[in-house]
N, C-alpha and C positions, 0 to 999 in steps of 0.2 A: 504494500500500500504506500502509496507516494503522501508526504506530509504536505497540509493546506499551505504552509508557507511556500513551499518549493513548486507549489502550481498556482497561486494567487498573489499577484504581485500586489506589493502593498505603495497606495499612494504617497502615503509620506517618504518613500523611497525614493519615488519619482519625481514628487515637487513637495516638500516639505510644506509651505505656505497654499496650496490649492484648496486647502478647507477652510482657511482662516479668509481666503482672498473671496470666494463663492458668497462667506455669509456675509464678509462687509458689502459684497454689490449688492445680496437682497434686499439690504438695509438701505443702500442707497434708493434702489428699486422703491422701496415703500417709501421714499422721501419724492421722488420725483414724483409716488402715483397721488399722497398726500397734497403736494403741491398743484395738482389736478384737480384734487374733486375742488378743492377753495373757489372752481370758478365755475362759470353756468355754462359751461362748453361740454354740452351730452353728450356730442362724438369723441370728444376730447377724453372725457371720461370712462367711456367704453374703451378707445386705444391705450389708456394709461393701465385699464386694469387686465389688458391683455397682457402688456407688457408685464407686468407686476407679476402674474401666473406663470411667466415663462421664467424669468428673470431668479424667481424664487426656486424653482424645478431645476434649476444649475444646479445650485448645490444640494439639493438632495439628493439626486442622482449622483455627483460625487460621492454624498454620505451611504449611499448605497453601494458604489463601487467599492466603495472603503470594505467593505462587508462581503464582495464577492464569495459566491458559492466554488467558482472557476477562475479562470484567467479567461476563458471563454465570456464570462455573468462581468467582468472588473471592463472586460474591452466593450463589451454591449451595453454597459451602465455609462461607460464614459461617453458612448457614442450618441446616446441622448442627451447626457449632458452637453455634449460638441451641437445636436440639434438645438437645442431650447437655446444657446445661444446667438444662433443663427436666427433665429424666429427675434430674441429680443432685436439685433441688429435693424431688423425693418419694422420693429414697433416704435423704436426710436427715432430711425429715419422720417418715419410717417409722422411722428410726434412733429419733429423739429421743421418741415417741409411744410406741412398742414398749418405751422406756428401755433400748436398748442400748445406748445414749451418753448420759449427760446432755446435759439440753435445754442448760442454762449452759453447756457444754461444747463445743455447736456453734451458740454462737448466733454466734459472730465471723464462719466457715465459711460461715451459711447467710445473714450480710448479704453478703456477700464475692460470693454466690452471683447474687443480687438485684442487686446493682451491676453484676458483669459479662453479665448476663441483659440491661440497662437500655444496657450499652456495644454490646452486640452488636447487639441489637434499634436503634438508632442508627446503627451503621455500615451494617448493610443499606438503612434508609430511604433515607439519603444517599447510597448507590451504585443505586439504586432512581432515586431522583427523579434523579440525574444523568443515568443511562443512558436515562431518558425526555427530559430537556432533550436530548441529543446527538442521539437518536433525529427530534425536532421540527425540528431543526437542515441 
């Protein structure tokens, strides 16, 4: 029997800050959706709380990979996670476009956004190409 460690690769391995980094952006995530409802902008409000459902779904799905069953369950949690921030990417866009948030106002948000798109997309490779070395092995 092969041990969980030596088939489930753990993220803090990977990027030691990707759990801490997920929950500050929800956090940010509920500041911008906050900052939405303050105003009588109903489409506006409808887009922010889309965003906010995705935005939050990152890191849970991290906190799930973290938990992987597999290395198989760590690369498919991470890849929703890599989804949901793809989805946040054009909730944001639409926000900032439509001007229901100044663009200046989510430009922090939407670098924020990009770097952990850039960590995620990273972590999967690396558990990717590992799980093919092991596979060769």
């Amino acid at each position: 029997m092969v041990s969980r460690e030596s088939t489930t690769p753990q993220p803090d391995r990977v990027n030691p800050n990707i759990r801490e980094r997920t929950v500050s952006y929800a956090i940010r995530a509920v500041e911008v959706y906050r900052f939405v409802q303050r105003s009588r902008d109903g489409a506006g409000k409808i887009i922010a709380k889309q965003f906010l459902r995705a935005a939050v779904s990152v890191g849970a799905n991290v906190e799930e990979a973290h938990g992987g069953e597999s290395r198989a369950d760590f690369i498919h949690k991470f890849g929703i996670a890599q989804k949901e921030v793809r989805e946040c990417f054009y909730w944001l866009r639409l926000m900032a476009e439509s001007k229901v948030v100044p663009s200046q106002r989510l430009s922090a948000i939407r670098q924020e956004t990009e770097e952990i798109y850039a960590v995620l997309t990273a972590i999967i490779v690396k558990a990717k190409r590992n799980a093919a070395k092991q596979r060769e092995s």
